[in-house]
Structures are given as structure tokens and as C-alpha cells.
C-alpha angles and dihedrals in degrees: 000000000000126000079238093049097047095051088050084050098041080054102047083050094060106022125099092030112133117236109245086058086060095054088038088057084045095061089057096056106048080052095053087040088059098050114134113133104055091051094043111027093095094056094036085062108046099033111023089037099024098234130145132277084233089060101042083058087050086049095044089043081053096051088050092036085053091051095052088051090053101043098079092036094055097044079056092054085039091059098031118039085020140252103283095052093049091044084053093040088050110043088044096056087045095062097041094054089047100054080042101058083047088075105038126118108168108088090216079049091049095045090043089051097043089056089052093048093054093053092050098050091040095053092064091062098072096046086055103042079050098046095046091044081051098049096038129083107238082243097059100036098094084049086055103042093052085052092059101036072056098059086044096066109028082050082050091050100047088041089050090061104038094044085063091056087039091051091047087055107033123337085197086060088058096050085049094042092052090044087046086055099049090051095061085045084061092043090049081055098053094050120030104030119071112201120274111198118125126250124266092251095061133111112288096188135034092285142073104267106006101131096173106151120250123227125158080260079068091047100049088046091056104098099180096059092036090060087053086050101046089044080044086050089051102041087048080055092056091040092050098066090077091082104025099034112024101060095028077061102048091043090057088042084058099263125140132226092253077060094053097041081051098057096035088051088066085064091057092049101049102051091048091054097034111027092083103036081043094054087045087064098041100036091103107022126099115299094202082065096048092050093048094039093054098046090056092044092051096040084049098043090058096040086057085066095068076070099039113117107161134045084242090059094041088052089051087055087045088066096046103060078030089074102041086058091051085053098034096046108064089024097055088037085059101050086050080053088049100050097043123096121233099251086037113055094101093058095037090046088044087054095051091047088053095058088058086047087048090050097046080055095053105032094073097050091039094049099047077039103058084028095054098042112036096004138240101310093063091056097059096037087055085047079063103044088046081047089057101045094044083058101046089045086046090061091047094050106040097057112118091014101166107250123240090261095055092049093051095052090056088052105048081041091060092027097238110134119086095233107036096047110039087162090062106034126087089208088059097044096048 
């Protein structure tokens, strides 16, 4: 491709995009600039504090169990006191446990703090799932999505290197300079972004008119969205062996960690290149495809590793279930959109984050588990055979989804979305 037609691509990729959305993926950014304690916590303990290995796994079970315990508590603040408080509420508090972990010497103190930390953190990702899926058309939202999936990893890769150079110096620095980022974040909140929340007169359903109130009751009778969840809550199993299996593996197979952060390295780089030429491709094709293509590809891509013997090889794998999450991320994040009644997204979009906290809680005891038990291979036999059965449950479950145009039309019919409906929307009207 051309300079010229990069640069139109580059274009039809970020026009048409409101503003709020911008600020919004800004805010993103500057977070995932700022990470520090969920890539170094591991070596801050044991190095910098001189505790176990055995206690820095309590303290990391506590940060993930504290974000399951936040997730459906925040979709109910999202939908309830509205996107913008809880954003505030959530990225203060995550500053203020951060900075305070930094400072922290007790081990019961460290592991009480970390799981605060971990609810705090956790409680910002349904407000902005909710406010994104308010201020974007439905046919723009893949297209947003991606973009942000974007921010988050490019922000994760920057902050990765930077934190290295941060923990040689002061691991204390690193705790203070992520805390001083949320906070702008917060900042960025406050000022730039009106709230988006519908008004109460909206639709509460997936038609014009429907005002049926939405409580997590509505969400767990809702068969049709459990089943995503539960499909989310396998694929983020699958995903989450790249940082409890994988290098727990190729430790055991006589690799070092210079040989992991070689081949993991492969997954940052290529999300940061592909994921927006990639969403360029899927951005109108059937989600029901995508969902099942990138399931196989990510059981299979891990599968592949039961047969991986060189970092070369490992890296190839890398790019393999590397793809299917370019494709899966933005795609998976739109059908939640999709399924989720306007009043209710908070609560819809807190439920899906929940099943990725619950995963990040069960991959690393099902990992050392299976590993300890049957070895390697049968991890990554069993990634393939939970591939295989997210795709198959992704074909049931995605037949009659109502199609983009559908979905606008219910929207501009209950003025609930932020662009269609400028009368009804407090994004507009700000």
C-alpha cells in the first residue's frame, strides 16, 4: 500500500469519531502509560521485599479476587449514580490505594492493600465500556472498541519498558508515578467528559418503549448473555495462559525468562501494527464468524505450543492466538454492547468484566494444576479442546442477533444513544 493510501486509511479509521469518545480513549492511554503494579508486583515482592514466591501468588489471587468482588458493584454505580461519578470514584481511589501500597511493610497490610487495589482498578472498566457503547453509533462501535483495545496495549507496552528502568531505580517511584497518572486520568474525567447516561425515560430494553426496570436478576435471566459470558469466561481462560502457563512451560522445558520476554513480546507488537488494519477488514463482516474464527485460532494457537521447542517456534505460536485476540477483543466487546439494554449496560458490561476477573482467578491454579499433575502438553491440549467448544457455543448462540441497523433504529426510537438523539442525551446537551 501506497504513503497516500496509508494515510486515507489511517483517516477512515479515526473520522467520524465524536469527541468525547477521543478524550475518553485518552484517558485510557495516560492509565495504561502509568502501569506499574500489575507487571511488577510479583518481582517487587519477592526481590525488592523478600517474600516468597508462595506469598507474592496469595497477594496476586487477592488483586484479581478484588476485582471479581468490584465488577458487579461498579456496573450497578454505572447504571445508577451514572458513568462519569463512578469513573471519578474509581480512578481516585485508584490512585490513593496505589500510592498507598507503595508504602506498605506488613505482609497482612500488603495483601489487604493489593486487594484493594484490585477492586479499585477493576470498578473503572464497566463505566467505560458503558459510556463508549452511549457516545458511539452502533456502526462505529467495533471501530471504537478496537481503538481502544488499541491505546490499551500500546499504553501497556511503553509503560512495560519504562516501568524496568522505574523498579532498578525505586520501586516506590513506580507505585507514586502510576497514582500520579490515574489521577489525570481522573482529572481528564472531571473536565472533558459530560455524563452519558440516558435519561430515565429511555428504553430500558432492546425496543422503543420498553421501560422494564434492570437489576443484575434481569441480567442472570438473560440466556442468551450468560451464555457470552460464560463463552467470554472460557476464551479469557485460554488468553490467560500467556502469563501463568506459558512461562511456567517454557521454564520447566529449560528456557529463561530473556526467552519468554522474547517470545511475549511478539503478542505486544503485533497488536500495536495489526489491530487497526485488522479491524479495518472485520469491521462489517459477521460477527458470529469472527467469534468462532478466533476461538479456534486461539485454542489452536495455544495447542501449537505442546509442539513449540524453540523460542522461534514459541514466538510463531505467539502470533497465532495473537491474531485471534485482535479479531476476538473489539468483536466480543460489541456483541456485549449489543445485548445489553440501554439502562442496563452498566450492569450488563460489570457482569462481562467479572467473567475475565474470574478467569485471571482460575487460569493459574488450573495451569500449575494440569502442569503438575499431567504436564505441559495437556495444557495446551485441554487450550484447544476449550477453543473448540467457545466456537461451537459461539455459532449456537449468535443465530437471529439483531443486526446494527436494527439496533440503531431502537435507539433513535428511545433516544438513548449520545449521537442520534442529541434531545435525549446528556452528552449532547452538555
Amino acid at each position: 500500500m501506497s504513503v497516500a493510501g496509508l494515510r486515507r486509511a489511517g483517516r477512515e479509521t479515526v473520522s467520524g469519531l465524536p469527541r468525547e469518545f477521543w478524550w475518553l480513549w485518552t484517558s485510557t492511554l495516560v492509565n495504561r502509560l502509568g502501569a506499574f503494579v500489575a507487571t511488577f508486583m510479583a518481582l517487587y515482592l519477592t526481590i525488592d521485599r523478600g517474600y516468597s514466591a508462595s506469598y507474592a501468588g496469595l497477594v496476586a489471587a487477592l488483586h484479581g479476587l478484588g476485582g471479581v468482588v468490584s465488577s458487579l458493584g461498579a456496573g450497578v454505580m454505572t447504571d445508577r449514580l451514572g458513568r462519569r461519578p463512578t469513573l471519578l470514584v474509581a480512578q481516585t481511589s485508584t490512585a490513593l490505594s496505589v500510592a498507598l501500597l507503595g508504602f506498605m511493610r506488613d505482609p497482612v497490610a500488603i495483601a489487604a492493600v493489593a486487594f484493594l487495589v484490585g477492586m479499585a482498578s477493576n470498578a473503572s472498566r464497566p463505566a467505560v465500556q458503558a459510556m463508549m457503547a452511549d457516545i458511539v453509533r452502533p456502526e462505529d462501535r467495533i471501530r471504537a472498541f478496537s481503538l481502544n483495545y488499541w491505546a490499551i496495549n500500546l499504553g501497556f507496552a511503553i509503560s512495560s519498558m519504562g516501568a524496568g528502568f522505574i523498579a532498578e531505580f525505586s520501586y516506590l517511584a513506580g507505585f507514586m508515578i502510576e497514582a500520579g497518572m490515574t489521577l489525570i486520568c481522573a482529572v481528564l474525567v472531571f473536565v472533558k467528559l459530560p455524563e452519558s447516561r440516558p435519561d430515565e425515560d429511555a428504553s430500558g430494553g432492546s425496543g422503543a418503549g420498553d421501560a422494564t426496570p434492570v437489576s443484575l436478576g434481569t441480567v442472570l435471566r438473560d440466556g442468551r448473555y450468560m451464555g457470552v459470558v460464560g463463552l467470554s469466561f472460557l476464551i479469557a481462560l485460554i488468553f490467560q495462559q500467556a502469563y501463568v502457563g506459558l512461562p511456567v512451560a517454557m521454564g520447566e522445558a529449560g528456557f529463561t525468562p530473556a526467552d519468554f520476554g522474547m517470545a511475549i513480546a511478539v503478542n505486544g507488537v503485533l497488536i500495536v501494527v495489526l489491530q487497526i488494519p485488522v479491524t479495518r477488514f472485520i469491521e462489517h463482516r459477521d460477527p458470529r464468524l469472527l467469534l468462532v474464527g478466533s476461538a479456534l485460532l486461539a485454542g489452536y494457537g495455544f495447542g501449537l505450543t505442546a509442539f513449540a521447542g524453540s523460542v522461534a517456534v514459541f514466538a510463531l505460536t505467539v502470533c497465532v492466538w495473537t491474531l485471534a485476540e485482535i479479531v476476538n477483543a473489539p468483536t466480543q466487546t460489541g456483541i456485549v454492547v449489543r445485548l445489553s439494554p440501554v439502562r442496563g449496560r452498566g450492569r450488563y458490561q460489570g457482569m462481562y468484566t467479572m467473567s475475565w476477573a474470574v478467569a485471571s482467578l482460575v487460569a493459574p491454579l488450573m495451569s500449575g494444576f494440569v502442569i503438575d499433575r499431567w504436564g505441559a502438553e495437556w495444557l495446551w491440549g485441554i487450550c484447544a479442546v476449550v477453543g473448540t467448544v467457545a466456537a461451537a457455543g459461539y455459532w449456537g448462540l449468535m443465530r437471529g442477533l439483531p443486526t446494527d441497523e436494527a439496533e440503531d433504529e431502537d435507539e433513535v426510537a428511545s433516544g438513548a444513544s449520545g449521537t442520534p438523539a442529541p434531545a435525549k442525551s446528556k452528552v449532547s446537551a452538555a
